[in-house]
TIMAR-745089 format. One record per atom (N, C-alpha, C): x, y, z; residue in one letter. Coordinates in steps of 0.05 Angstrom, whole numbers, padded with zeros to 5 digits, always signed. Example, Ala and Ser with C-alpha at 12.3 -4.5 7.8 and 13.67 -1.06 7.14 Angstrom:
! residues 2
+00264-00114+00156A+00246-00090+00156A+00264-00066+00156A+00257-00045+00142S+00273-00021+00143S+00258+00001+00157S
! end
This chain:
! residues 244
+00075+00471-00301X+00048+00459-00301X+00030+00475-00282X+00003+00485-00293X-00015+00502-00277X-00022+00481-00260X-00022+00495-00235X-00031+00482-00207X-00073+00484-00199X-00080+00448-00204X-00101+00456-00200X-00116+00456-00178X-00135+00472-00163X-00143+00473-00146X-00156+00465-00122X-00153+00442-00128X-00178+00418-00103X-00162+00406-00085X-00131+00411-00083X-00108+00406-00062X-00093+00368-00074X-00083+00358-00063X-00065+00342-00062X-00074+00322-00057X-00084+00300-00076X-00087+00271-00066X-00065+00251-00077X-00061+00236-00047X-00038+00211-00054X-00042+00187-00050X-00044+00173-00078X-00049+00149-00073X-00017+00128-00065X-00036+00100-00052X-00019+00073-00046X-00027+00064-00071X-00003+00048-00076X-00003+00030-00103X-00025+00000-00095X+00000-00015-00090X-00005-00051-00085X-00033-00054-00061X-00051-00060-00069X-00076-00061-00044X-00093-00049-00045X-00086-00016-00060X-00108+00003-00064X-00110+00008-00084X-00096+00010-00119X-00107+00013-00135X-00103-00008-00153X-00084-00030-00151X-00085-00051-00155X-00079-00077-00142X-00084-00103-00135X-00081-00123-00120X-00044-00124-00116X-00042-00131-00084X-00017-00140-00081X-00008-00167-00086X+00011-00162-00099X+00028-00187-00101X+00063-00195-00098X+00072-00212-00086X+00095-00214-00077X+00119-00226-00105X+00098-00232-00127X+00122-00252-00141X+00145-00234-00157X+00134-00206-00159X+00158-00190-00169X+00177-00193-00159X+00183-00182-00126X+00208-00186-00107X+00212-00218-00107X+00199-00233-00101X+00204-00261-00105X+00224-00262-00120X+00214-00265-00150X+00241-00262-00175X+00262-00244-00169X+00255-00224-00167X+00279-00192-00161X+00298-00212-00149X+00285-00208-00122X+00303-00227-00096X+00317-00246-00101X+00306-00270-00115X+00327-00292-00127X+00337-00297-00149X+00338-00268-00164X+00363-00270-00178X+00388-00248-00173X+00376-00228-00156X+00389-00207-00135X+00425-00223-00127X+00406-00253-00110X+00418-00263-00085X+00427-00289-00100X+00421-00301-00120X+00430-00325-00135X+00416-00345-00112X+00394-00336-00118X+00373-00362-00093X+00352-00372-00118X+00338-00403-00114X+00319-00412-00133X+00300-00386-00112X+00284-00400-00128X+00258-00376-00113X+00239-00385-00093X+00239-00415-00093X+00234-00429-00075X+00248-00426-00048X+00275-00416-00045X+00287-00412-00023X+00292-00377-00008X+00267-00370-00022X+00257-00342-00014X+00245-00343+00003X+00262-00336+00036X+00240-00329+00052X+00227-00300+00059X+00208-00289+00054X+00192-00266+00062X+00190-00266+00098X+00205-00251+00106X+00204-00250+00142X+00179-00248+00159X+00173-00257+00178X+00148-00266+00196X+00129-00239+00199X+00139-00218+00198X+00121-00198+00196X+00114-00191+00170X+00083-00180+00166X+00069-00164+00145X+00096-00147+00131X+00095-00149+00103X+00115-00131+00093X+00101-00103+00076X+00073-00108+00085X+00054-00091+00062X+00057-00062+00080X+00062-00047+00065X+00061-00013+00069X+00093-00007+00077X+00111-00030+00064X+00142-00016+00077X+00150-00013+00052X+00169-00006+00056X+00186+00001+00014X+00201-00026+00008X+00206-00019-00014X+00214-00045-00026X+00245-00052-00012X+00268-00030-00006X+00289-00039+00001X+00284-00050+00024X+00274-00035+00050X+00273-00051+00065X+00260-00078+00063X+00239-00089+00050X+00232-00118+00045X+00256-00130+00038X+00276-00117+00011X+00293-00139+00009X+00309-00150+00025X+00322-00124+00029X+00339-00134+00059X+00330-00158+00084X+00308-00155+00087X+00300-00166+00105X+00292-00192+00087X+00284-00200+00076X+00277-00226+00065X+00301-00234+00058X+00326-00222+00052X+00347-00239+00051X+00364-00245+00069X+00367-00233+00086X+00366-00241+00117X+00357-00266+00117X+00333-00259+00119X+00314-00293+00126X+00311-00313+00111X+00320-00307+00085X+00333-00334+00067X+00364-00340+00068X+00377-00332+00093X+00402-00343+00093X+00423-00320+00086X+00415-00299+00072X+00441-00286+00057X+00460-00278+00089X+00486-00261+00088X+00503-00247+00106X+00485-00228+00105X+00480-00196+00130X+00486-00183+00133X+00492-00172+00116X+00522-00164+00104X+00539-00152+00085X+00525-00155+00058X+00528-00179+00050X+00526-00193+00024X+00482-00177+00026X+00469-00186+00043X+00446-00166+00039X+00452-00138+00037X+00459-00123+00046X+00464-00100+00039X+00477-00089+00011X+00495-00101+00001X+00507-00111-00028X+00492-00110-00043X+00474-00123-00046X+00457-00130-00070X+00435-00106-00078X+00431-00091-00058X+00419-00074-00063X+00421-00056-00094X+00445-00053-00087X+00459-00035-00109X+00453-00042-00141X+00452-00072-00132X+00440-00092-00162X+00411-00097-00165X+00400-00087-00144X+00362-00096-00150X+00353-00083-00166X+00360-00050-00167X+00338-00039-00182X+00329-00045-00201X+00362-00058-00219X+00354-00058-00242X+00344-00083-00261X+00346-00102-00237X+00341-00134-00246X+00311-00128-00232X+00296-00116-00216X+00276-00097-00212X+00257-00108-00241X+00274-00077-00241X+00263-00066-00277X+00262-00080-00297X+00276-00100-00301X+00283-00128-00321X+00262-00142-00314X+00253-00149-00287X+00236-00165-00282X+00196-00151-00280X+00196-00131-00283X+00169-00120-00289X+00166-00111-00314X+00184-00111-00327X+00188-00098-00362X+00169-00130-00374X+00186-00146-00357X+00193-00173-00381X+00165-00187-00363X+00144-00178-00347X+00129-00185-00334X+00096-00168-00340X+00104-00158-00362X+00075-00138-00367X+00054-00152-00368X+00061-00177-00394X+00025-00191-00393X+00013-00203-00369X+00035-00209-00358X+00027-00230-00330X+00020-00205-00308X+00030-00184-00311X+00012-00167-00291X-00003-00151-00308X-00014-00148-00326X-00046-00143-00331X-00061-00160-00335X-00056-00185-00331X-00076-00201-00329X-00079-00218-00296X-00065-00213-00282X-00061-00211-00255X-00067-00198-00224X-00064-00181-00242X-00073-00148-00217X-00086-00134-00233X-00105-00128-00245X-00118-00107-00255X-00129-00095-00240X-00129-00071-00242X-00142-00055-00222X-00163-00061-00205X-00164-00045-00184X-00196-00063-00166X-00211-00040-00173X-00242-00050-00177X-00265-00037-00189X-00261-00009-00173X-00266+00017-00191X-00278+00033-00194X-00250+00062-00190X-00224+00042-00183X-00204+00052-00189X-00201+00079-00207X-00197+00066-00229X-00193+00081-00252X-00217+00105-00249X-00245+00102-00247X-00267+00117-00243X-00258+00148-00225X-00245+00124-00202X-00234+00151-00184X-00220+00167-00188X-00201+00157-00202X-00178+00184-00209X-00193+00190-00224X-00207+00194-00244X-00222+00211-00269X-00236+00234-00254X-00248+00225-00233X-00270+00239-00224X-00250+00263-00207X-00230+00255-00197X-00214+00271-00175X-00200+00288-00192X-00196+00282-00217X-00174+00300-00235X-00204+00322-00252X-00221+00310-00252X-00257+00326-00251X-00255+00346-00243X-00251+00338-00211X-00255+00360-00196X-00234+00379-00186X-00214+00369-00201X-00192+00389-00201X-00158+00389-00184X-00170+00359-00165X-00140+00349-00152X-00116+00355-00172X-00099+00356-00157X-00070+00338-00163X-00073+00316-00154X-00057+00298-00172X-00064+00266-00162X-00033+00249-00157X-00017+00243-00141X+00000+00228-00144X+00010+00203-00128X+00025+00180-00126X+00027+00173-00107X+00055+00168-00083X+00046+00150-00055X+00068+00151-00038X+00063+00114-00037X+00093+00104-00042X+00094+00079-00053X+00112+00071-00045X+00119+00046-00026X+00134+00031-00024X+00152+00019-00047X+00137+00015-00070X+00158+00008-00098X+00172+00030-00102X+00200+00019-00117X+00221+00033-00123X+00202+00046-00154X+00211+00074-00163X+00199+00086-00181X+00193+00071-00207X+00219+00057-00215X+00213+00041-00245X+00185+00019-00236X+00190+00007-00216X+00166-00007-00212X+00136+00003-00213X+00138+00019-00200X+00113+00032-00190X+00102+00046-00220X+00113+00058-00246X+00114+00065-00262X+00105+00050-00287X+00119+00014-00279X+00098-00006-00303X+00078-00014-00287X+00079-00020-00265X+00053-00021-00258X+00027-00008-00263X+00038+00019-00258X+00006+00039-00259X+00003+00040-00289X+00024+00040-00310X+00020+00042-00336X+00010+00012-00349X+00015-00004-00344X+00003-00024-00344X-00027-00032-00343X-00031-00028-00314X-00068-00025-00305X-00071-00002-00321X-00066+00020-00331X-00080+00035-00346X-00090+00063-00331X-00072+00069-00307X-00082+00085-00288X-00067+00105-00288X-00036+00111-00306X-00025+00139-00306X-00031+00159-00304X-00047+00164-00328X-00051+00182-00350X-00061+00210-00322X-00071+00211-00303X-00076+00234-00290X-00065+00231-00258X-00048+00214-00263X-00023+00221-00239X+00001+00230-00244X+00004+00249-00236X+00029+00271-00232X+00052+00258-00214X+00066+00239-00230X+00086+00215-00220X+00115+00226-00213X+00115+00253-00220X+00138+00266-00218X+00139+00288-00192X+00121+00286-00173X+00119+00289-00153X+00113+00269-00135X+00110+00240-00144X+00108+00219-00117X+00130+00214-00101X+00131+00205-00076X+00152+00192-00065X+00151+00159-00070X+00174+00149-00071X+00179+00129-00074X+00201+00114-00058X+00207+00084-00060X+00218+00066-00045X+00244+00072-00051X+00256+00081-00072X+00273+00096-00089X+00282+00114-00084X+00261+00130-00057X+00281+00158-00057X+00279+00154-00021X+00272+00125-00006X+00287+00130+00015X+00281+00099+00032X+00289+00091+00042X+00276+00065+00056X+00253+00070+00089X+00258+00084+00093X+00237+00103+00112X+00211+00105+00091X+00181+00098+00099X+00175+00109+00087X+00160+00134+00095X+00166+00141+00124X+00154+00157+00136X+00167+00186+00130X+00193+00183+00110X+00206+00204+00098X+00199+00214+00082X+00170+00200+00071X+00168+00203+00035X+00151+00229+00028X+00137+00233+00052X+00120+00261+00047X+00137+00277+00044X+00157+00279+00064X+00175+00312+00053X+00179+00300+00030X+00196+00282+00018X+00196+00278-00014X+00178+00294-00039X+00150+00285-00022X+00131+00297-00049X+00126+00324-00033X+00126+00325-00009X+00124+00362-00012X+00155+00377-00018X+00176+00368-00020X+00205+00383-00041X+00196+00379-00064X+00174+00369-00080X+00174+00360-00113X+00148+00378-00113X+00132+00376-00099X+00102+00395-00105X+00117+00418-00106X+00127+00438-00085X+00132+00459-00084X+00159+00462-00107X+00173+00448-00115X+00188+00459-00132X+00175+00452-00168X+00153+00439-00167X+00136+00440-00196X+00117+00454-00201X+00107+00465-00168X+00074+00482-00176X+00082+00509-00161X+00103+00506-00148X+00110+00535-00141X+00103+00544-00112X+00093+00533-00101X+00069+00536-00077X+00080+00512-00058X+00090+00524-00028X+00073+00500-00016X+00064+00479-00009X+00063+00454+00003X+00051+00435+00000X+00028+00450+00030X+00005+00451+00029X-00012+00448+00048X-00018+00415+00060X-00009+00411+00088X-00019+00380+00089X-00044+00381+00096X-00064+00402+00104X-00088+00406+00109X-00105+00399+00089X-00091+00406+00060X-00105+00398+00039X-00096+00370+00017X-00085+00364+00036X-00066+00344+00029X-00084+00304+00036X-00092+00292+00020X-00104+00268+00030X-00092+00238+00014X-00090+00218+00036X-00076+00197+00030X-00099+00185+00030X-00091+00159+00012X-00117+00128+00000X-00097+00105-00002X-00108+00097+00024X-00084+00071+00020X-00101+00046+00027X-00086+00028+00038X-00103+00007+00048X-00094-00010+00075X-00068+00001+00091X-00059-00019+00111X-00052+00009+00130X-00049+00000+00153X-00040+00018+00178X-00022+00034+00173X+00000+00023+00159X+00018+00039+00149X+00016+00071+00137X-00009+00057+00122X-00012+00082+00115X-00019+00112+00121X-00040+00089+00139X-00049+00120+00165X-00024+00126+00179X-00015+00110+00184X+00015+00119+00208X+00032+00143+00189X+00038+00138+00173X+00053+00158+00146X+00031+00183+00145X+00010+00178+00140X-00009+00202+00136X-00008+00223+00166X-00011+00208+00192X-00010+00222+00214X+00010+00235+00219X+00040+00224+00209X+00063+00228+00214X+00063+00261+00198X+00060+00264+00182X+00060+00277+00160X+00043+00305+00161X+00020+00296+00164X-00008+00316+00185X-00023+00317+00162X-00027+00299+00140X-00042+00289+00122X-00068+00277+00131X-00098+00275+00118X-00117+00261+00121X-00118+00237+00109X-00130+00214+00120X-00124+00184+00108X-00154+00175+00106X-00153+00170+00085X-00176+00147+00071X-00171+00118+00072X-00170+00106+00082X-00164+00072+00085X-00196+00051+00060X-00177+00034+00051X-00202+00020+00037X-00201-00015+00040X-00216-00024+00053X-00212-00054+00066X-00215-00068+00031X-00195-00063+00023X-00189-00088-00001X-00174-00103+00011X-00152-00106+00031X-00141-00127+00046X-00147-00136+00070X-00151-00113+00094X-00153-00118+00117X-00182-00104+00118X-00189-00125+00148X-00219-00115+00149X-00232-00093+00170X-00252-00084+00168X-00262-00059+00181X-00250-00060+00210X-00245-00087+00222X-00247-00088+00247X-00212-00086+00251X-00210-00092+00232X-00167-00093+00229X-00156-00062+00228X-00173-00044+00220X-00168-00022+00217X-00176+00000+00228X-00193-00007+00239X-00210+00015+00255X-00198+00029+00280X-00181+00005+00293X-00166+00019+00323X-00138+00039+00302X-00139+00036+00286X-00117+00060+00276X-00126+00086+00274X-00152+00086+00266X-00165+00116+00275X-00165+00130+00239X-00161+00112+00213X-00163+00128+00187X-00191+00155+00204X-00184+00175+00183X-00211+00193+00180X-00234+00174+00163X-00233+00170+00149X-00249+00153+00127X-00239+00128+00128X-00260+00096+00133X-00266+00082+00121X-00279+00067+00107X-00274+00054+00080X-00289+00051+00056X-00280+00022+00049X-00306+00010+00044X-00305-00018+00022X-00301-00021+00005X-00303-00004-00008X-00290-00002-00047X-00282+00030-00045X-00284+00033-00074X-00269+00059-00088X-00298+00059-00107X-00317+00079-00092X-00331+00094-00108X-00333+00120-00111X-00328+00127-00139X-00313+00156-00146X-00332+00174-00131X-00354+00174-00136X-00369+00200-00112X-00360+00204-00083X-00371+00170-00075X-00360+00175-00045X-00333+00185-00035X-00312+00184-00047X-00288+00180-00038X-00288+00212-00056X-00296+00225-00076X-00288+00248-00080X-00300+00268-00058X-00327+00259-00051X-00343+00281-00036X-00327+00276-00004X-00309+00256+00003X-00307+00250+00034X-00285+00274+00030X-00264+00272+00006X-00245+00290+00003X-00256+00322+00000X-00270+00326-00017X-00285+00350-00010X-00282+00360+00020X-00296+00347+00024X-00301+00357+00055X-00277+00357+00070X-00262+00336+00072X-00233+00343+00082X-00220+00370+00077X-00215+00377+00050X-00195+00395+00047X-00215+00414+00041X-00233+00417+00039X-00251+00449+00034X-00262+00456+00071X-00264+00437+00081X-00280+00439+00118X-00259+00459+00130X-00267+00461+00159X-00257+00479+00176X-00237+00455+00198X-00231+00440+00198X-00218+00417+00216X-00191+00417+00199X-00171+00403+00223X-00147+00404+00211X-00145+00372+00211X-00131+00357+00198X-00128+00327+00205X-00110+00326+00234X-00122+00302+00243X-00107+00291+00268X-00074+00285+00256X-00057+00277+00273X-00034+00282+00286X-00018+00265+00299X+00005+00249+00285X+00013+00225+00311X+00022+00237+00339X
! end
């Protein structure tokens, strides 16, 4: 695949290009663990911007499972996962549909010549009906994202997609030219970690929730100009991104 020129954008799934929602793992989880679903507890901290294994684990923990017996089930999620977003399509397009101007954006970024892919706490099958679902594939290069799938760290996941960029485009990953769009701390923390630039977009948390994290860019929505021209300037300028 010819490599096109405007550098590397990676999107967050759940928050940033479409609404988060918990009832996937919910189900996953209690039929994973042979729990009603009512006796699903989700653990006292934010679980948004971690990967999916680690959520499970930890929510079954906190619904009672062993230790052991959590760790176990792992092996069996993916695919009752996959059973459960297959058999879940209508209820997530009519549920999470994209948040406005989404779709706009990637058109305009694949315009101007990005690579487009993303770094996602969902395990790949997930993350895969989802975006096909909302209708938002078609110009993300999904065979270079990292996923929940390829590590429970998610602060691992950039080398992920820079071993998959450089072994599909031949080149390289530049993280200079390299820019993340997410929507929670997490994300910036992964972007800094990484030496990536971060776009943050308050569809969840608000300006004032996010601001002591230091994103380069923050944004209220996803408007394809703004957010193409902020990237412009990122990866065409003379500055390197900041650095944890």
């Amino acid at each position: 695949m010819e490599l096109q020129a405007g550098g590397l954008v990676v999107w967050d799934v759940d928050g940033t290009l479409i609404p988060a929602d918990l009832r996937w793992l919910r189900r996953a989880i209690s039929r994973t663990y042979r729990l009603d679903e009512a006796a699903v507890v989700f653990p006292g901290q934010k679980v948004h911007g971690y990967t999916d294994e680690s959520i499970v684990v930890d929510t079954a923990l906190a619904s009672g499972v062993s230790p052991a017996d959590a760790e176990n089930g792992i092996a069996e999620f993916p695919a009752i996962l996959a059973a459960v977003m297959e058999s879940g399509r209508d209820e997530l397009r009519q549920d999470q549909p994209p948040f406005p101007g989404a779709l706009a954006t990637i058109e305009e970024l694949h315009r101007r010549g990005f690579v487009q892919t993303v770094l996602t706490g969902n395990l790949r099958s997930a993350a895969e009906v989802k975006l096909d679902t909302a209708g938002l594939s078609e110009h993300l290069d999904l065979d270079v994202g990292g996923y929940g799938s390829d590590d429970r760290d998610r602060f691992r996941l950039p080398a992920v997609i820079g071993r998959r960029f450089t072994e599909k485009y031949g080149v390289p990953l530049e993280p200079r030219r390299t820019v993340v769009i997410g929507d929670a701390p997490n994300d910036i923390a992964c972007a800094r970690h990484a030496g990536f630039w971060a776009i943050v977009v308050t569809h969840r948390a608000t300006r004032d929730e996010l601001e002591p994290y230091d994103p380069d860019a923050l944004v209220d929505r996803l408007a394809p100009e703004t957010i193409a021209s902020l990237i412009d300037s990122f990866v065409n300028g003379d500055h390197m991104p900041p650095t944890s």
